[in-house]
C-alpha positions as CSV (number, residue, x, y, z in Angstrom):
1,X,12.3,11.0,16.2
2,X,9.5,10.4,19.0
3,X,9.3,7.1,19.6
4,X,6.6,5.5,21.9
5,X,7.2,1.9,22.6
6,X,5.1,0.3,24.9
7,X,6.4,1.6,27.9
8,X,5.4,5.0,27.3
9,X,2.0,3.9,26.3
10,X,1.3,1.4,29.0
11,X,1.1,0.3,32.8
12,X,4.0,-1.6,34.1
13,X,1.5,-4.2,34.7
14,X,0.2,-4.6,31.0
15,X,3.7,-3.6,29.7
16,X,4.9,-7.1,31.9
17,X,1.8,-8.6,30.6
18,X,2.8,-7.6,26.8
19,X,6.3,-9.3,27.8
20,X,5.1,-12.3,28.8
21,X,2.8,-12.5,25.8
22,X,5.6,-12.2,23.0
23,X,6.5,-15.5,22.4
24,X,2.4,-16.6,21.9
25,X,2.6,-15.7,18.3
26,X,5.7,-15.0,15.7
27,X,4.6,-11.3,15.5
28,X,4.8,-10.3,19.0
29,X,8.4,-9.1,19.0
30,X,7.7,-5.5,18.8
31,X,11.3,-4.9,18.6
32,X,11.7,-6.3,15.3
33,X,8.5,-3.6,14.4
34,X,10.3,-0.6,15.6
35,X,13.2,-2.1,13.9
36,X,11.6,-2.2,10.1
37,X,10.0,1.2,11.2
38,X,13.1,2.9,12.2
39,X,14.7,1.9,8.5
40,X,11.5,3.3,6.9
41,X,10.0,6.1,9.1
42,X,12.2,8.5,8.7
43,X,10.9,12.2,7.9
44,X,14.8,13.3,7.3
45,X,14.3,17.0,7.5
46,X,11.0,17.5,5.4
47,X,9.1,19.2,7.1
48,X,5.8,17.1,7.6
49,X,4.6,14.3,9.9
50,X,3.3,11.1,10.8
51,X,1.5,9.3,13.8
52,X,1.2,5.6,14.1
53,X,0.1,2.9,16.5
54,X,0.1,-0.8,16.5
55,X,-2.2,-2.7,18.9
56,X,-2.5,-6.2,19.9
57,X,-6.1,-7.7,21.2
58,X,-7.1,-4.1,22.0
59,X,-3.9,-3.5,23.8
60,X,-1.6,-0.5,22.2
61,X,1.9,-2.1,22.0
62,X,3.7,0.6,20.0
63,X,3.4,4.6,19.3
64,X,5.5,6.6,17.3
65,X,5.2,10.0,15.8
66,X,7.1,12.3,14.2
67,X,7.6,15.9,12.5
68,X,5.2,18.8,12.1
69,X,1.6,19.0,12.1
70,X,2.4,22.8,11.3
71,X,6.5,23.8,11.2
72,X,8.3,26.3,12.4
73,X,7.8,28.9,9.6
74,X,4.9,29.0,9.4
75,X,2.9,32.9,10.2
76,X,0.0,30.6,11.5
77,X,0.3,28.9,14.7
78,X,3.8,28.1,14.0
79,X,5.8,24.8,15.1
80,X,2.9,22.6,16.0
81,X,4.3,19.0,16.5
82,X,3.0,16.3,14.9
83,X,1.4,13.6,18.0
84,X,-0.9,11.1,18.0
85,X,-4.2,13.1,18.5
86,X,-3.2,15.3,15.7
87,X,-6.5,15.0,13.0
88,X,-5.1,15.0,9.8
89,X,-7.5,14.5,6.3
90,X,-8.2,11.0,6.1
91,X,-9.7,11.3,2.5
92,X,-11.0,7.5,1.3
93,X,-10.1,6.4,5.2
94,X,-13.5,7.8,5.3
95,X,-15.1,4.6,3.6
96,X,-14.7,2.3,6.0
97,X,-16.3,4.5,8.8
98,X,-19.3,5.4,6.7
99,X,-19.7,1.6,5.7
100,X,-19.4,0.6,10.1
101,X,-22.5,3.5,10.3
102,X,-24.4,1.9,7.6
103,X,-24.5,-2.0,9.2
104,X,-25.2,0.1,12.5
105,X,-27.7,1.5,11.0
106,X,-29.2,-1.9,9.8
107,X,-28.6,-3.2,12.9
108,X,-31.0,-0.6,14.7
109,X,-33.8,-1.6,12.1
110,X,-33.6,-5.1,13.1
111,X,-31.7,-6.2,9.3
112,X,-35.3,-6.0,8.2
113,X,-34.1,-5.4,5.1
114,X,-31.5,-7.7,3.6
115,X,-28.2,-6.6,1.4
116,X,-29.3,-7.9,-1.2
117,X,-32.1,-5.8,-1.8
118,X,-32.3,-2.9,-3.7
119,X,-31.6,0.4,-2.4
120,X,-34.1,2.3,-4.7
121,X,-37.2,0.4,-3.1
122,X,-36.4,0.5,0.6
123,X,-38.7,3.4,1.2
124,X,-40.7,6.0,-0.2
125,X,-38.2,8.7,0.9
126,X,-35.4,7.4,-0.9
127,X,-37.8,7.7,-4.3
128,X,-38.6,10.9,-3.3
129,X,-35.0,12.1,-3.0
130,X,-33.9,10.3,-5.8
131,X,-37.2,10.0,-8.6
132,X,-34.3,10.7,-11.3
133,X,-32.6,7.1,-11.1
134,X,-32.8,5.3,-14.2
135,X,-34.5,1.8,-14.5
136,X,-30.8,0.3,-14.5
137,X,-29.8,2.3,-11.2
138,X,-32.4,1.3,-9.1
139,X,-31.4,-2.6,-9.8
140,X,-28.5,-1.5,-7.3
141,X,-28.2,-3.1,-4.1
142,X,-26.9,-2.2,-1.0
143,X,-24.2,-4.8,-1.2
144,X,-23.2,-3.4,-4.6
145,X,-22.6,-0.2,-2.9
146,X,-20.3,-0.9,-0.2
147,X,-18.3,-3.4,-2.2
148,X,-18.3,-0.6,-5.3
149,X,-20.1,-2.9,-8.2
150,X,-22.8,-0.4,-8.8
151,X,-21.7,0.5,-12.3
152,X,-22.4,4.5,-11.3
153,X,-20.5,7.0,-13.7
154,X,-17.5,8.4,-12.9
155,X,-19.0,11.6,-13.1
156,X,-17.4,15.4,-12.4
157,X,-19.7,15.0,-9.2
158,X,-17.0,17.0,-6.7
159,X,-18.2,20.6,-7.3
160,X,-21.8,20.0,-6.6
161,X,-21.2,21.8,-3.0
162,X,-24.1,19.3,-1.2
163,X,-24.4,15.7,-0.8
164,X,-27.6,15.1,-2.3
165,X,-26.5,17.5,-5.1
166,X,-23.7,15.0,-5.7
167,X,-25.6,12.3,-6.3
168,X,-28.6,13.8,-8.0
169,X,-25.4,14.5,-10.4
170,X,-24.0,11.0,-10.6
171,X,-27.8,9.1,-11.0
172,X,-28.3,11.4,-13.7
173,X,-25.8,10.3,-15.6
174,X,-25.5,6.9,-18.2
175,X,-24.2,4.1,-16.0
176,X,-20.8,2.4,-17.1
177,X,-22.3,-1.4,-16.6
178,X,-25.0,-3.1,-15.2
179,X,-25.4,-3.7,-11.4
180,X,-22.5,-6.4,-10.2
181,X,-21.1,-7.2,-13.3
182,X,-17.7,-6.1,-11.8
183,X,-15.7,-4.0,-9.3
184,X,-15.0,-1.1,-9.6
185,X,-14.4,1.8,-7.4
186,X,-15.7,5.0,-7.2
187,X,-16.1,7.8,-4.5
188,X,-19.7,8.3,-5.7
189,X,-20.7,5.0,-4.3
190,X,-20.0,6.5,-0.8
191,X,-21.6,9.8,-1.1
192,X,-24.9,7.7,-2.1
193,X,-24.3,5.2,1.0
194,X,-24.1,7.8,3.5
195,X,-27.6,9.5,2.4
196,X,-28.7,5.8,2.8
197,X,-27.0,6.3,6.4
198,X,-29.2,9.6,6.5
199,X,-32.6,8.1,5.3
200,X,-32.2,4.8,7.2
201,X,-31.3,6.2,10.6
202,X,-33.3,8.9,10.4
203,X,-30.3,11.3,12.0
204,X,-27.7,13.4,10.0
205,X,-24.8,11.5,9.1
206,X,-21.6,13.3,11.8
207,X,-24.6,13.1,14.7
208,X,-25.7,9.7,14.0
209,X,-21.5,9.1,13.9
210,X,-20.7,11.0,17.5
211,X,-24.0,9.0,18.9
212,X,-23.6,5.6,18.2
213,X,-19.5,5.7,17.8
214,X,-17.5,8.3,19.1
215,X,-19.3,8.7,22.1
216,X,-19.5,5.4,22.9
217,X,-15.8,5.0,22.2
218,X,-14.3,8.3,23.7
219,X,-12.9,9.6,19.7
220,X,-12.8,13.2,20.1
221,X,-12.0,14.6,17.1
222,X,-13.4,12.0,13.8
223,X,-15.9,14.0,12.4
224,X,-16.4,16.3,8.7
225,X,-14.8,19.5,9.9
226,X,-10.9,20.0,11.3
227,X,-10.2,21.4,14.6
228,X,-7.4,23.5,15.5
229,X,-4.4,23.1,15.3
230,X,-5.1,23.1,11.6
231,X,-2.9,20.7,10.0
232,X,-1.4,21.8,7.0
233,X,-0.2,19.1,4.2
234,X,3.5,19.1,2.7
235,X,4.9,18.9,-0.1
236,X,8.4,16.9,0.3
237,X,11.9,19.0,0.4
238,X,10.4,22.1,-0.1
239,X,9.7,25.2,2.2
240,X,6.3,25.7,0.4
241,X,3.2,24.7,2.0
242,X,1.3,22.0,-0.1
243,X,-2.0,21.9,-1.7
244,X,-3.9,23.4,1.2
245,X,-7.3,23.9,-0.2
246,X,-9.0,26.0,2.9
247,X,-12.1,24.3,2.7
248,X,-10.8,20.7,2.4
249,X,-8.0,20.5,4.3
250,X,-8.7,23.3,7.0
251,X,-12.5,24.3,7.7
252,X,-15.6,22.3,7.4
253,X,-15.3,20.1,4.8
254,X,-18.6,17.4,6.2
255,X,-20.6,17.6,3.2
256,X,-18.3,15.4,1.6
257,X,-17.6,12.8,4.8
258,X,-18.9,9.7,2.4
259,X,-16.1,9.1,-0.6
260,X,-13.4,10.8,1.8
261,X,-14.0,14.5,3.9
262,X,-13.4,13.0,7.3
263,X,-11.2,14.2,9.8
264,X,-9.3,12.2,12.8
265,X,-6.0,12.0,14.4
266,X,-4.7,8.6,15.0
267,X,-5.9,8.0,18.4
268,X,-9.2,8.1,17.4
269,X,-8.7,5.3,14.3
270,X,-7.0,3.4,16.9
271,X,-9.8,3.4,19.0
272,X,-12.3,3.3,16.5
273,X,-10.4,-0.3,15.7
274,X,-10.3,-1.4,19.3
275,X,-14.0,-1.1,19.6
276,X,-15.1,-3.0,16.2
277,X,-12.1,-5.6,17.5
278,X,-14.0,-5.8,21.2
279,X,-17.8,-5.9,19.2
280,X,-18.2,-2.4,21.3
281,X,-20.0,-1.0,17.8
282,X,-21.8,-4.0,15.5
283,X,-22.2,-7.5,17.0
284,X,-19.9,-10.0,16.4
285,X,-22.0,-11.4,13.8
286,X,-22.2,-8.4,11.8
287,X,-18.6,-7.6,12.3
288,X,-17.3,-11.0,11.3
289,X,-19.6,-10.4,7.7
290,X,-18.5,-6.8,7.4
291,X,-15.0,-8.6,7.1
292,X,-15.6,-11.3,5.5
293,X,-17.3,-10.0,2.9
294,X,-15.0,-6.8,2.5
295,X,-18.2,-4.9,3.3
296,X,-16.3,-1.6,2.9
297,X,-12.9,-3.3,4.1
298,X,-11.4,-4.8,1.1
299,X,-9.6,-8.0,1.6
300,X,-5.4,-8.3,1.7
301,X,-3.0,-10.5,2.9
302,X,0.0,-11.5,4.6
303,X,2.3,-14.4,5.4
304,X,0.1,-16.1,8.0
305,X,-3.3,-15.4,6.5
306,X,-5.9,-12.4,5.1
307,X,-6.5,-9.1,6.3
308,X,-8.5,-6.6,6.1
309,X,-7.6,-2.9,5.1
310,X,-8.3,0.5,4.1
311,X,-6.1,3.6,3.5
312,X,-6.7,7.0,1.9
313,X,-4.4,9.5,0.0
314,X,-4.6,13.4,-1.3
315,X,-2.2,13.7,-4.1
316,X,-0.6,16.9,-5.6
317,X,2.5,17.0,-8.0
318,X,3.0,12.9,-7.5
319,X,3.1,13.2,-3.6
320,X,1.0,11.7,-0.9
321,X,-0.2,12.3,2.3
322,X,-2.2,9.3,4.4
323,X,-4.2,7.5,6.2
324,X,-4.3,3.7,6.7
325,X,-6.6,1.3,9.1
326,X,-5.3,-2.5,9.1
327,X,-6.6,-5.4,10.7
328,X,-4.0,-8.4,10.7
329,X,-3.8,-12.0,11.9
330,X,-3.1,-12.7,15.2
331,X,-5.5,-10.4,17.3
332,X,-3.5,-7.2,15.4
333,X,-4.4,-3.6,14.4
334,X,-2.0,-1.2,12.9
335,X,-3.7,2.6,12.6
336,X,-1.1,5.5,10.7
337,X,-1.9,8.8,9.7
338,X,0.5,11.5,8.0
339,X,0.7,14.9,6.5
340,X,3.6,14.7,4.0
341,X,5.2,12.1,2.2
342,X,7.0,9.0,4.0
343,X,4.6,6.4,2.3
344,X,2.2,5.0,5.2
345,X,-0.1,3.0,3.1
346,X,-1.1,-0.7,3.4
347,X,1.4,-2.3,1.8
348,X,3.9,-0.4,4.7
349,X,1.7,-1.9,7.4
350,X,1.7,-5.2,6.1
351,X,5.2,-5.4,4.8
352,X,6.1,-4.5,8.9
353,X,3.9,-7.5,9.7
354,X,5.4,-9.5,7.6
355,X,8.9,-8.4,8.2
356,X,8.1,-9.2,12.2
357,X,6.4,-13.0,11.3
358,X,9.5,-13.4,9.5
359,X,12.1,-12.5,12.2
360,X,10.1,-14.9,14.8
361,X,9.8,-17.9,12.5
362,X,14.0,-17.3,12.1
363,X,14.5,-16.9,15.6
364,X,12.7,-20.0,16.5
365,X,14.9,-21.4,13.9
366,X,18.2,-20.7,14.9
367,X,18.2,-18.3,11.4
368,X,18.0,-20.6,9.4
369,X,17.3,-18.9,6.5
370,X,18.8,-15.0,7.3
371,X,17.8,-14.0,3.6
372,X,14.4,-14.3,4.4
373,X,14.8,-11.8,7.8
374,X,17.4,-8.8,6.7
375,X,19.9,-7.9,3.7
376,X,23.2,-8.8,4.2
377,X,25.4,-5.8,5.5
378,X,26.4,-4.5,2.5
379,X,23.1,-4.2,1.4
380,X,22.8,-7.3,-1.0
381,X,19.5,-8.6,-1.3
382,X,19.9,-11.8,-3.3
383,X,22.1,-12.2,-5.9
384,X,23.5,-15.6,-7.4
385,X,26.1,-16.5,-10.4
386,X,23.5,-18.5,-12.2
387,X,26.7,-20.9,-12.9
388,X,23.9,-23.1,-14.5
389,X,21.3,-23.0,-12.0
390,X,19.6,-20.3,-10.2
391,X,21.3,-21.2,-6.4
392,X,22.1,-17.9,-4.6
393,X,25.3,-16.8,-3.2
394,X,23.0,-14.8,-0.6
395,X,19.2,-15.2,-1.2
396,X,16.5,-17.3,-0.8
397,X,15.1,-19.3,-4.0
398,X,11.7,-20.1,-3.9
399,X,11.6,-22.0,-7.0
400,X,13.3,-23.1,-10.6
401,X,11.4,-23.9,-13.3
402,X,12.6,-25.1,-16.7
403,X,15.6,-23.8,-16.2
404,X,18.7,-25.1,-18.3
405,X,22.7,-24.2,-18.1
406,X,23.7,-21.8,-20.6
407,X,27.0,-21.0,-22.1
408,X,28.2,-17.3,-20.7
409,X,29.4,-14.3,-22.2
410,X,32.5,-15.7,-22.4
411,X,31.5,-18.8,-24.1
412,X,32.2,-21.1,-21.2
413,X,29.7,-23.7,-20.6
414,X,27.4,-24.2,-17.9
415,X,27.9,-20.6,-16.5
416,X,24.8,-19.1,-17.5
417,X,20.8,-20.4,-17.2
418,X,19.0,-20.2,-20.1
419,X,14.8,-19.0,-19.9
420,X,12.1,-20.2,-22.1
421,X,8.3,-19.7,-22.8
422,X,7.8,-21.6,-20.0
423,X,10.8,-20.9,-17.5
424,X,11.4,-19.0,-14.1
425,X,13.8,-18.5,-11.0
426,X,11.9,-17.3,-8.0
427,X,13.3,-16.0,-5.2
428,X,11.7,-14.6,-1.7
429,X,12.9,-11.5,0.3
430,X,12.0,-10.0,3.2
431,X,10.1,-6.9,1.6
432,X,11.3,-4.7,-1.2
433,X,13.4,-2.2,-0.8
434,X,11.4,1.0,-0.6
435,X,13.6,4.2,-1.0
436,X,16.9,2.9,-2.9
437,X,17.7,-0.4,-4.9
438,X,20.0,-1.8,-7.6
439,X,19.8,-4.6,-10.4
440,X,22.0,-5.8,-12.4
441,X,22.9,-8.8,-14.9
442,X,23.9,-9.9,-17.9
443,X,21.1,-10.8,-20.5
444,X,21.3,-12.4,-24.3
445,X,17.6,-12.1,-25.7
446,X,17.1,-15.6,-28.1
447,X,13.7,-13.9,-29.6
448,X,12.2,-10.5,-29.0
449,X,8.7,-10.2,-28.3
450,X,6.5,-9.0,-31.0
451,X,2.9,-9.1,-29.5
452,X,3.4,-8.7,-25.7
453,X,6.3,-7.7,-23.4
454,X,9.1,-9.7,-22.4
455,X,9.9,-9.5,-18.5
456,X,13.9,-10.3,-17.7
457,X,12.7,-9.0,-13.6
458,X,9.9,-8.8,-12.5
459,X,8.5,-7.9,-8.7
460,X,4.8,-7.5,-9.4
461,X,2.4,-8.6,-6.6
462,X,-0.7,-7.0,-8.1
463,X,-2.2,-4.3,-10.3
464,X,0.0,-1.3,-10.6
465,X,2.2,-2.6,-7.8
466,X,5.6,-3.6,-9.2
467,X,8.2,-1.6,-7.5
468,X,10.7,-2.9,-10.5
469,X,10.2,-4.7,-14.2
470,X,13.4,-4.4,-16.6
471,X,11.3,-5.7,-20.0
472,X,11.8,-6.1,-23.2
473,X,8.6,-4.3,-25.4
474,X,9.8,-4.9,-28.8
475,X,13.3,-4.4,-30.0
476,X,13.8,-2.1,-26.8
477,X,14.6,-2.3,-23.2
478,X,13.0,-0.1,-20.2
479,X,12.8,-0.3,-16.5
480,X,9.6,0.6,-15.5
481,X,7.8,1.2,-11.5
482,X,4.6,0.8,-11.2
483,X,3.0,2.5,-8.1
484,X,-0.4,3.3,-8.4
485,X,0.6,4.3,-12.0
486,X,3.4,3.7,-14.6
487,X,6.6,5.4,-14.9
488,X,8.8,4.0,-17.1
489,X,12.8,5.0,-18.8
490,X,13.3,5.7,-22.0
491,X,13.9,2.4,-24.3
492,X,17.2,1.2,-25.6
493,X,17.6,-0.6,-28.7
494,X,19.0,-4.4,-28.1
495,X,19.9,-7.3,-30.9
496,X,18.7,-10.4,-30.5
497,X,21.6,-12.9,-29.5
498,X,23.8,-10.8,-28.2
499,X,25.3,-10.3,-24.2
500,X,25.0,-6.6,-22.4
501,X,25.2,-5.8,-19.1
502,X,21.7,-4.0,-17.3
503,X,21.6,-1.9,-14.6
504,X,19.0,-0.6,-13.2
505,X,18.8,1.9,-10.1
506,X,16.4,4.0,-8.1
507,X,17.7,6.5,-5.4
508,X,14.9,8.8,-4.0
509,X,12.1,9.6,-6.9
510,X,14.5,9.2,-9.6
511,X,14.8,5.6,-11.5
512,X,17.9,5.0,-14.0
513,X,18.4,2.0,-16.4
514,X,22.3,1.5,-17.5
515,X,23.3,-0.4,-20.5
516,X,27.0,-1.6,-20.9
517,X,27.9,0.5,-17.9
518,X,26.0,3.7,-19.5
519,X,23.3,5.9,-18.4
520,X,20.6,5.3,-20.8
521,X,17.5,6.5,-19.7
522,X,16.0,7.5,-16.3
523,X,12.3,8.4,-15.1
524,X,10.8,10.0,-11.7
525,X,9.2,7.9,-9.4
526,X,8.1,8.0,-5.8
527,X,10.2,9.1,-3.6
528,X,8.7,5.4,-1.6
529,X,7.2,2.7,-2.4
530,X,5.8,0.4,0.0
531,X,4.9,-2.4,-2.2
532,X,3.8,-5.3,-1.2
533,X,6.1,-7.3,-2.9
534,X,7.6,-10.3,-1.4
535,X,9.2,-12.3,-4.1
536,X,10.9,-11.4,-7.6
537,X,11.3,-13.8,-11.2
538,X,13.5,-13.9,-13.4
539,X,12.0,-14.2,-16.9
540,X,8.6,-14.2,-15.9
541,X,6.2,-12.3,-13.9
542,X,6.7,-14.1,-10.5
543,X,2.5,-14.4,-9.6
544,X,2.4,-16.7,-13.0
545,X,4.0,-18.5,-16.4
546,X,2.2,-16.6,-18.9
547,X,2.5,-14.7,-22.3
548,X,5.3,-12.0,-20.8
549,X,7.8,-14.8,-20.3
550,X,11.6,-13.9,-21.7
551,X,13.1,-16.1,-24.2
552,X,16.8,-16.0,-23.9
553,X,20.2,-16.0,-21.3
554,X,20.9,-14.6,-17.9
555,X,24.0,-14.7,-15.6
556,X,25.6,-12.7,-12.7
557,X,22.7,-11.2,-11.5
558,X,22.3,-9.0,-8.5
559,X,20.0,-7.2,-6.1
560,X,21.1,-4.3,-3.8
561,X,18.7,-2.5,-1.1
562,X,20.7,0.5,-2.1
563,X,21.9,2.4,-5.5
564,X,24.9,1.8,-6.9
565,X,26.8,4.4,-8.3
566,X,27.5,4.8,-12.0
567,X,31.4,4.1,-11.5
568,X,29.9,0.9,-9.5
569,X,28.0,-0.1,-12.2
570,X,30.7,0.7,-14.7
571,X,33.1,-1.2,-12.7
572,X,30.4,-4.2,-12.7
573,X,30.2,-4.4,-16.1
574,X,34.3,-3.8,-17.0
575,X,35.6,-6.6,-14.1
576,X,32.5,-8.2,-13.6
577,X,30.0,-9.2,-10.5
578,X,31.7,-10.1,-7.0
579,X,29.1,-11.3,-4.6
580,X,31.6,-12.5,-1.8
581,X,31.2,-10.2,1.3
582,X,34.7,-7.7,2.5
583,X,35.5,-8.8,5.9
């Protein structure tokens, strides 16, 4: 692994400046960064790569990179290393560059023309290039368009083979709601924003960008086309090259620089966030809106406050390859780019932020509260005996809510909690675990759901981001992951007031659910998942008390940040759950 840290990327006078700055803030201790990254980062012989940089107040504090922008085999211009200033296909990374060109462009007119207004009338050559937009369409404002609540189809627009083609296709076609009646995203919104770009500025769209950006900022290679070395995407564990479309991921692919089609290596994202940071492209008033009002940078957050983010991803066969842009609390900017599969989307970045705030607010502490910094050596996460309340051996418990002792599977009372419609145990981690996990318990269902599901774990943090649910849907149980979509095991059949033992395991892309120390089911997932989880429930989804609640009994539960085996988990459920630590 090629690892940067600030001294390789800085004077000795701003490296001793960086030093002295650490303890201003609780994410300054760039060691506990590298640290999360070195657990999470690494490539382990596939054959792709990955660039990153993190950068406080302008300053770059940490570089890393890692693998192949083109490996050893190939016939091609063979073992190309993967750095920094390697572009790689940024795909909807492109957004948030084409949204900066468009408030530039407003800015050159003088904003003589509010947000608000719609895009249709601004002049007589957008009618001209666009006399086909319905009555509906040209309600549209600017505002819709870079926040995506247009309510433009969804149409086959990609094969058109010219911008304005693209569009002409997507106007022509019936709108799926009126003007701002919701969010919703779709590329086409960006292919028509950058011929606003176009018509506004008065310049092509890559010209106007190298004039008023990359110029300005020294970014040598963000553009529409890729320049050699070409760098090729990977699929993960395989010798085969990956879905290498010549035109988009090697040769000229500008046309399409709007909803994705830009290029750039990580240096140039890094400096194209140094400069909106410094006000060196909009002013600070027009910057401070842009983020504000998730003007093409929708809004996140982490544990001291919001951010502001944007990543991009090429799938093919369930795999990934990236591009994320980040700006955090604290004066911080996180840029990563790869060409395979390690995961480097937002929820990476912020879960490394948040892992780092955490480590500082424990060290100022005296770690108080380890749980909430690392998993215990043996890779427990939190786990408790629930001997009639939810208090963890290891863990950190957020909350307990209407929960009541329990008689156990052995009939001994006060030695489980019992759940209701209205019940929860929360409990906090550090982040999820991405790669490998473990869960088990024992669980007696008092009433199966009939109209909605029945959540015994839950880890969601928003839509299609829970990296683990074990539910009831029915009469059956499944353990389901949901990143980005839904994979979910087999059900198995369960009786209403009666004990057995779950398991449920991911190790790599395969998920596995165990039932009374049996395999039962399993399901591929991805191979990572940086969620942005922070928390898990028992009984209930842990963002609210709602309709998915489980009604019923829970003891001797368990989380592991690594998968146990099946004789583990057979063991488990024969002898039972030991949470006490081996010397």
């Amino acid at each position: 692994m090629a690892v940067l840290a600030i001294a390789g990327s800085l004077s000795s006078e701003a490296f001793a400046a960086v030093k002295k700055d650490r303890p201003a803030t609780k994410v300054n201790d760039w060691d506990a960064w590298n640290r999360y990254f070195d657990k999470t980062l690494t490539l382990k012989g596939k054959q792709g790569g990955y660039a990153l940089i993190v950068m406080k107040n302008g300053r770059r504090v940490i570089e890393r990179s890692e693998g192949w922008a083109r490996a050893p085999w190939e016939r091609e211009t063979p073992a190309v290393k993967m750095t920094t200033d390697t572009p790689v296909y940024l795909a909807s990374a492109s957004k948030p560059i084409v949204a900066v060109c468009f408030l530039k462009a407003w800015e050159l007119k003088g904003k003589k023309f509010s947000l608000d207004d719609p895009f249709w009338a601004y002049s007589p050559g957008i009618r001209k290039i666009f006399p086909m937009a319905s009555d509906k369409a040209r309600k549209i404002t600017f505002r819709h368009i870079l926040t995506h609540n247009t309510g433009l189809s969804h149409a086959d627009w990609e094969d058109a083979r010219s911008l304005q083609n693209s569009v002409h296709i997507m106007l022509s076609k019936p709108m799926d709601f009126e003007p701002g009646a919701r969010h919703d995203y779709n590329n086409g919104n960006y292919m028509l924003l950058r011929v606003l770009v176009e018509e506004i500025s008065g310049m092509e769209f890559t010209t106007f960008l190298k004039t008023h950006i990359n110029d300005k900022l020294g970014i040598k290679t963000l553009g529409g086309v890729n320049p050699n070395p070409k760098t090729l995407h990977y699929i993960p564990n395989t010798y085969d090259c990956g879905y290498t479309l010549e035109d988009t991921f090697h040769g000229n692919n500008n046309w399409q620089f709007g909803a994705f089609g830009g290029f750039g290596s990580a240096d140039d994202l890094a400096k194209f966030m140094v400069g909106l940071r410094q006000y060196k492209i909009l002013s600070r008033k027009t910057t401070e809106q842009m983020y504000d009002e998730a003007l093409g940078w929708p809004k996140g957050r982490v544990v001291d406050g919001p951010s502001n983010d944007h990543h991009g991803f090429w799938t093919w066969d369930g795999r990934k390859a990236t591009a994320a842009m980040e700006r955090l609390p604290n004066g911080i900017d996180v840029v990563a780019v790869s060409n395979s599969d390690p995961g480097i989307l937002g929820g990476f970045i912020k879960n490394a932020y948040n892992y780092a705030a955490e480590h500082g607010r424990a060290s100022s502490r005296g770690s108080s509260k380890p749980a909430l910094v690392y998993f215990r050596r043996d890779g427990l996460v939190s786990g408790s005996y629930l001997d009639g309340n939810g208090k963890p051996a290891y863990g950190y418990m957020e909350k307990s809510v209407n929960v009541k002792p329990a008689r156990d599977r052995r009939n001994r009372p006060g030695k489980a909690v019992k759940l209701g419609p209205k019940s929860m145990l929360l409990y906090r981690i550090p982040y999820f675990p991405e790669r490998e996990f473990s869960f088990v318990a024992w669980v007696k269902p008092e009433g199966l759901p009939t109209k909605h599901l029945a959540q015994v774990f839950c880890a969601w943090s928003r839509s299609l981001d829970d990296p683990l649910r074990v539910v009831l849907e029915g009469t059956k149980l499944y353990a389901r992951v949901e990143a980005g979509s839904i994979s979910s095991t087999e059900g198995v059949e369960v009786q209403e007031g009666k004990w057995i033992h779950i398991a449920a395991t991911k190790e790599g892309p395969t998920l596995k659910l165990y039932v009374n120390g049996k395999k039962t089911g399993s399901a591929e997932v991805p191979d990572k998942d940086f969620t942005l989880a922070r928390d898990f429930a028992l009984g209930a989804n842990p963002q609210s008390l709602g309709p998915e609640n489980f009604t019923g009994s829970i003891d001797d539960f368990a989380l592991y940040a690594r998968a146990l085996s099946a004789q583990e988990i057979a063991l488990i459920y024969s002898k039972g759950l030991s949470l006490s630590l081996d010397k």
